[in-house]
Every structure is written in C-alpha cells, then in structure tokens.
C-alpha positions, 0 to 999 in steps of 0.5 A: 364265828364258829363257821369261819374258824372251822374253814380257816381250820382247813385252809390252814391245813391245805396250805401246809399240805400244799408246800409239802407237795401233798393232795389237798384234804376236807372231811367228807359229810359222813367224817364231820360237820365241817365236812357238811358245811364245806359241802353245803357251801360248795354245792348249794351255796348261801345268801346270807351267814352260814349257820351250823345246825344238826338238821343240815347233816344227814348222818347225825347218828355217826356225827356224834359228840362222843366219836368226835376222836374216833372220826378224825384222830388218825386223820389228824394225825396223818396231816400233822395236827395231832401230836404224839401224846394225844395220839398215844392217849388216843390209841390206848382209848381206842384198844381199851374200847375193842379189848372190852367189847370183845370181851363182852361179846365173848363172855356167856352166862346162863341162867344158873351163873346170877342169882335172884337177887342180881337178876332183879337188880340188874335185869329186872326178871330172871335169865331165861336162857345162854346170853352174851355179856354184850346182849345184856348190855343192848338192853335197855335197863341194863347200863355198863355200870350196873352189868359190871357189878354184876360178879360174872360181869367182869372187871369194869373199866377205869377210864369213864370216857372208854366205858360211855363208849363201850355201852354207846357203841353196843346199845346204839350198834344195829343203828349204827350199822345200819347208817353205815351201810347207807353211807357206803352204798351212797359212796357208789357215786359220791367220790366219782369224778367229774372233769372240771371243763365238763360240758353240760350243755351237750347232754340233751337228755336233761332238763334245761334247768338241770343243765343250767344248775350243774353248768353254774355249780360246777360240781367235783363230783357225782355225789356233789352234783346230786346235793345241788337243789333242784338237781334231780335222782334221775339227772345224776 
C-alpha cells in the first residue's frame, strides 16, 4: 500500500505546515512519482485502487532511482524532514559529483598522453585527436572505473554512490538535457493559475464536453486542466 503511504506522507507534511502559518506543498510531475500519483488523482481521478506504474509519468528519465536524493533532499530539508546528518551527508555527495565533473571536463588528453596499450584496453582504438576526460567517458565502452585507470585519468572517486552518478550524469547528459528543456517549456502554463470559482460555462468557444469536464474537475491550474481526459491542446 504504497499509494496510501506516500499520501499519508504528504498530508502529514501539510499539517505540519499548516500549524506553522506556511503555503502548502506536493511535488509537482517532474520531482517525483508522488507528484504523479497526486496529479493523477487530482485530475483524472480513479475507479478503482490506484497503482503506481512507471508508464503513467511522462518524465521517467528524470524520475530515476538514482537522483531520488538529488530531486528532493534540499526540499526536504526545507519542510523539515531531513535532518542535519543526512543533510550534510548529502551536500558533501553532491560537491563530490560537481567537483569531479568538472574536473572531467576540464581535463584534455591528446593522442600522445595514452599508450597503445591503455587505448586498446580502455578505448578499444587509438585517440585520434585533443579530448576531454568527460567526452571519453559519454562513450559507450568507456565506464568511470575503466577511465580512471587510465594514468591520465585521475584519481577515482572513493564513495561508489557519487562515482554511478558521475558517469550516469555524463553518459545520459544530452537526454537528459533534452527532457528538461521540455519540462521547462511545459512549465509555460503548468503553474498558471486558475480562480477556484471559475465559470466555465461562460466560455462558448469551447465544447459542451470540454465545458463540462473542466467545470466538474475543477482544475488549479493550466497545466492540471490540459491533463484532464478528453480536454483537448486547442481548449487549454
């Protein structure tokens, strides 16, 4: 009952926020499955026992297993469900992961600085020209264990956890990049608002269905509205 646990999760959160005097939170759909399944509820609602499946998010490549701490630690934080240890232990994973990145990126090679025999091993073919550490190791036969051994790759990282991020983070980066800069051009309409007494009906421009779906639903926002079955890209 995972579902249940992960709103009773939230709610909890609010409450405690509400005695405090503060705004209320949820993850939105691009933070974390929660946010999905909260969304989901929201705007399409359910007939039978929600489940959380990977296929319902839109934005699995961000939502991944790995960058679960890197989402939503500081947030965490923030509400007060994080405490200080894991919070340093935290900020000290996530200098070690910039500091090596940059390092990678910043550090070039040429063709002269590895031998026959390191290129064969690590590359599978000699260097042809001037590379950054980082370009390396985007290549697909090219892991952050074996780019380290190399003797012009540097030290390698002593916490395993930081180093999987490390090469996630630059093998997966043009995907990566790519998802969040649709997420940012959804973000247009997705936290506009909508006033709660809104009055559908008085927009004749749109369908009768349309009308009717957004007037029950009763969405928050431009984003939730466009999520609402049947609701279409030309009505939002």
């Amino acid at each position: 009952y995972e579902e249940a646990g992960a709103q009773g999760l939230i709610a909890g959160a609010n409450a405690s926020l509400q005695v405090q005097g503060k705004a209320a939170w949820s993850p939105s759909r691009e933070e974390a499955y929660i946010g999905v399944m909260i969304d989901d509820l929201i705007t399409r609602g359910t007939q039978e026992p929600y489940r959380m499946f990977t296929s319902r998010a839109e934005y699995r490549l961000i939502l991944r297993e790995d960058n679960a701490d890197l989402r939503l630690t500081e947030k965490g934080y923030e509400l007060g469900l994080v405490n200080e240890e894991r919070w340093r232990a935290f900020s000290k994973k996530q200098e070690m992961v910039e500091k090596e990145i940059n390092r990678l990126k910043s550090t070039r090679i040429g063709p002269d600085a590895l031998s026959n025999e390191e290129a064969e091993r690590v590359l599978k073919q000699p260097l042809s020209k001037d590379t950054s550490l980082y370009d390396l190791l985007r290549r697909p036969e090219v892991t952050y264990e074996s780019l380290t051994s190399l003797s012009v790759g540097g030290d390698k990282l002593e916490n395993d956890i930081a180093a999987e991020q490390v090469e996630i983070q630059t093998k997966y980066s043009g995907y990566i990049k790519r998802q969040l800069e649709e997420i940012e051009k959804q973000k247009r309409y997705e936290n506009k608002s909508i006033p709660a007494d809104f009055d559908y009906s008085l927009i004749h421009s749109l369908s009768s269905e349309v009308r009717e779906k957004l007037q029950k639903n009763q969405p928050e926002t431009v984003g939730q509205a466009g999520r609402i079955p049947g609701v279409t890209p030309a009505a939002i």
